[in-house]
KOLDO-567994 format. One line per 8 residues: for each residue x, y, z of C-alpha. Coordinates in nm, 3 decimals. Each point is the difference from the previous one (the first is absolute). Layout:
<pts>
X,Y,Z; ...
</pts>
This chain:
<pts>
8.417,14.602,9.072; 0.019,-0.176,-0.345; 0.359,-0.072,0.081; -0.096,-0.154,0.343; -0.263,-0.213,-0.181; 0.215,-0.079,-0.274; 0.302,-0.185,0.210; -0.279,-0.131,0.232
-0.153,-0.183,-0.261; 0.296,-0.139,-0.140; 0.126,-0.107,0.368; -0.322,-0.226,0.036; -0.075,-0.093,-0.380; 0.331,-0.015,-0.168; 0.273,-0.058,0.247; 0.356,-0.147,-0.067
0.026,-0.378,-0.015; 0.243,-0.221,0.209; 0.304,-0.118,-0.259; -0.193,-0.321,-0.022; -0.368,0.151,-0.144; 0.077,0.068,-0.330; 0.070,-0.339,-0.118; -0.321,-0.199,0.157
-0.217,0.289,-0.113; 0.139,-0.097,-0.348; -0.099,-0.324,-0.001; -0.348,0.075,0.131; -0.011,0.184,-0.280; 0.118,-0.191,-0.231; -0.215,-0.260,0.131; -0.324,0.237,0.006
0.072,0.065,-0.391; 0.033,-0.392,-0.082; -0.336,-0.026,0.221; -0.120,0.230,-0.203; 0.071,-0.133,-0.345; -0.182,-0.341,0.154; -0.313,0.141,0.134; -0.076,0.377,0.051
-0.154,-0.072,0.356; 0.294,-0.197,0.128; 0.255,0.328,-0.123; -0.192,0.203,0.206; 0.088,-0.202,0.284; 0.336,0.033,-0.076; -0.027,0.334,-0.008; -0.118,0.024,0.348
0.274,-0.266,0.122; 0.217,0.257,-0.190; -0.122,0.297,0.185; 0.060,-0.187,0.351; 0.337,-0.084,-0.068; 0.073,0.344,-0.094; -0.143,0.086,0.338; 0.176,-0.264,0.215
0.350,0.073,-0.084; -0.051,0.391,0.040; 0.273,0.143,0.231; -0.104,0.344,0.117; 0.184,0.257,0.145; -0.026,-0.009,0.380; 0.003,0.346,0.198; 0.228,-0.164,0.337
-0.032,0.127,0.324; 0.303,0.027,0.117; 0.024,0.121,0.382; 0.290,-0.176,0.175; -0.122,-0.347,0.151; -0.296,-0.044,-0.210; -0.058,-0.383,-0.158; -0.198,0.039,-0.345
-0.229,-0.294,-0.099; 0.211,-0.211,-0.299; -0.311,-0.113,-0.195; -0.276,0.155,-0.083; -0.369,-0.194,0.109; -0.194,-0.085,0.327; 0.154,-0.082,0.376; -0.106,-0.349,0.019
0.175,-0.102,0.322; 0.154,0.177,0.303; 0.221,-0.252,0.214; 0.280,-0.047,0.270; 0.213,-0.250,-0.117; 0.380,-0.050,-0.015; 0.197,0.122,-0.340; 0.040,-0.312,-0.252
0.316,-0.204,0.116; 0.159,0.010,-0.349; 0.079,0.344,0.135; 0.192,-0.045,0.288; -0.147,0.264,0.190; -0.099,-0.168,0.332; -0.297,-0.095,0.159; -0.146,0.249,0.109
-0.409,0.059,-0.059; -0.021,0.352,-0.166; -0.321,0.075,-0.243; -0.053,-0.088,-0.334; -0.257,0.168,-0.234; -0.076,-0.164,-0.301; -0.158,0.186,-0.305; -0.213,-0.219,-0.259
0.090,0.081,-0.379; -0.319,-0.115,-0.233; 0.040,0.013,-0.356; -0.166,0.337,-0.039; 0.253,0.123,0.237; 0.334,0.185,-0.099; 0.325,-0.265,0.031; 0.322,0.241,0.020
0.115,-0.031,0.302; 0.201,0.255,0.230; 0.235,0.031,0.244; -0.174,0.053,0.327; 0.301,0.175,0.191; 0.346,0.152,-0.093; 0.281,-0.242,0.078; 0.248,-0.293,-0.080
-0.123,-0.297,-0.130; 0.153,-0.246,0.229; -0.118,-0.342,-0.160; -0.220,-0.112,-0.287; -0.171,-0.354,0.039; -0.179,-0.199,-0.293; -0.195,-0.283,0.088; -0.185,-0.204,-0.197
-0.357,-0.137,0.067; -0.355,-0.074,-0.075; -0.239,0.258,-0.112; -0.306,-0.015,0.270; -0.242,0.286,0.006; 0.218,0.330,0.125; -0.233,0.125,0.246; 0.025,-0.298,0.180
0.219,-0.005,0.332; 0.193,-0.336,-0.089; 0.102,0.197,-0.345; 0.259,0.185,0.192; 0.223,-0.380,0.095; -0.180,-0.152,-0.332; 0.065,0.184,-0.312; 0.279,0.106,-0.223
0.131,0.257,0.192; 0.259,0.291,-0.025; 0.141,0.101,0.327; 0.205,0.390,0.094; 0.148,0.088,0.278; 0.085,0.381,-0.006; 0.160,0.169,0.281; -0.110,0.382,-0.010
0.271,0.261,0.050; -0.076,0.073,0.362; 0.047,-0.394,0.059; -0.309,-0.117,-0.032; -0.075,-0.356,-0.103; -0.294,-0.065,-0.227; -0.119,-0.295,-0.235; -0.237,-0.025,-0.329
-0.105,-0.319,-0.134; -0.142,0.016,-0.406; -0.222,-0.282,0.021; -0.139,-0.205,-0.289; -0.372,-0.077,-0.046; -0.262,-0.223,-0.204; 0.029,0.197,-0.310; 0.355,0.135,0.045
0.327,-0.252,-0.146; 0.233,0.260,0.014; 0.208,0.219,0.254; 0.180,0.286,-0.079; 0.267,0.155,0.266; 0.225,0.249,-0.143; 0.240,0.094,0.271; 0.308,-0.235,0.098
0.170,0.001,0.367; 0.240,0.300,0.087; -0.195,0.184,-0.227; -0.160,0.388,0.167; -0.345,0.089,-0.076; -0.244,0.237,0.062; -0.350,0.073,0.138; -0.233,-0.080,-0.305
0.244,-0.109,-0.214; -0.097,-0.248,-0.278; 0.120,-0.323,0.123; -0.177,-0.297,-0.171; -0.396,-0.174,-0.121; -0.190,-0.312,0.020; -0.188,-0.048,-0.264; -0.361,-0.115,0.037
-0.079,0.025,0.339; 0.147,-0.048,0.287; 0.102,0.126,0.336; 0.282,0.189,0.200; 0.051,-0.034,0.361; 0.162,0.280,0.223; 0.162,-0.054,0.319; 0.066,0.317,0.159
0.282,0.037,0.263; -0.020,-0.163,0.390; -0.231,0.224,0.183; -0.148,0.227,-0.311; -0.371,0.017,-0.029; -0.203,-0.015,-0.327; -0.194,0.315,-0.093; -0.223,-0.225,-0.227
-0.316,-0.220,0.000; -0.153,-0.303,-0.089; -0.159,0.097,-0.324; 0.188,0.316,-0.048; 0.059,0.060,-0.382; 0.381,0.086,-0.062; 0.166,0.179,-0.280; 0.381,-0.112,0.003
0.246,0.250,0.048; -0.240,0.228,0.138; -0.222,-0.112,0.282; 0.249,0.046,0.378; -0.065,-0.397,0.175; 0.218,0.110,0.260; 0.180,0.281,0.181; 0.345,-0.120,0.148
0.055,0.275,0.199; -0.345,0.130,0.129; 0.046,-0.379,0.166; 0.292,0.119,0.165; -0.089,0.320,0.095; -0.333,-0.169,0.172; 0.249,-0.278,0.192; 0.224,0.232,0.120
-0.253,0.242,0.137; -0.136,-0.311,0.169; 0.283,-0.081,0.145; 0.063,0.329,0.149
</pts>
């Protein structure tokens, strides 16, 4: 039981930072110890900021589900739209409507993302843009944007867009085209909130609601093959 409590507590109060952490929480610090050697008040604000920075660039372990067909929310926050649209045209995946969920990141939020399927990363898209508020619809065709097309390994194509916010200045995609991933794997942040839109395959259904809260690389968005399963006994 002590054991149990022990790792639990250290999951939730001291996890691992992403690569990135260590250095801003350094300078919060540093800056929290100047603060305080001006006013005591003002250090203790620093300490705080300190604290917060800590927080934001923890990067938890992630316990993946990992049933065949499953897509795994990238980002961890709140579903803050659900729509049919077609895939961004940067991606040259057609025209065809399919969903796209989009998950909210705030600041208190965790900003590791993860891969939401198993694949090939077919194409990687930067584009640059204006910083509007991320849970705004226009955001998605707005902002600086970093577009993925994966392709899972049963054929399946599938895009994620890491979208910048008001806060955020600064996208971070660590996988390149060709490359093979996994479900859950670590694959990039955005620092200061922001946004990441999912567009599932033609035909798949999300599992998810407006409002939902998310925990990336954990929480199942969609089930690829549940969707077929339900077509094809339709069809029958």
């Amino acid at each position: 039981m002590t054991t149990e409590f022990n790792v639990s507590w250290r999951r939730y109060l001291l996890p691992p930072l992403d690569r990135e952490g260590p250095k801003f929480v350094a300078v919060f610090a540093i800056a929290a110890l100047l603060l305080f050697w001006a006013w005591e008040p003002l250090g203790w604000v620093g300490v705080v900021l300190t604290v917060w920075c800590f927080y934001f660039f923890r990067d938890p372990d992630r316990f993946t589900p990992m049933r065949k067909g499953l897509v795994i929310t990238p980002a961890s926050g709140v579903v803050s739209l659900i729509k049919k649209v077609p895939p961004p045209k940067q991606l040259e995946m057609g025209e065809d409507e399919r969903w796209r969920v989009s998950v909210f990141m705030s600041v208190f939020d965790c900003h590791v993302n993860r891969m939401p399927v198993g694949g090939t990363i077919r194409k990687v898209v930067y584009i640059a843009g204006k910083f509007v508020n991320a849970s705004l619809d226009k955001a998605s065709e707005d902002n600086e944007r970093n577009m993925v097309f994966v392709t899972t390994d049963d054929g399946k194509d599938l895009a994620f867009v890491q979208i910048a916010g008001l806060v955020a200045r600064r996208i971070r995609c660590d996988i390149k085209e060709g490359q093979t991933t996994r479900t859950g794997e670590r694959m990039g942040m955005i620092r200061f909130g922001s946004r990441l839109d999912i567009y599932l395959p033609p035909g798949v259904e999300p599992l998810v609601a407006l409002g939902q809260t998310c925990v990336s690389g954990e929480t199942v968005i969609a089930d690829i093959e549940a969707d077929e399963l339900k077509r094809d006994a339709e069809a029958r």
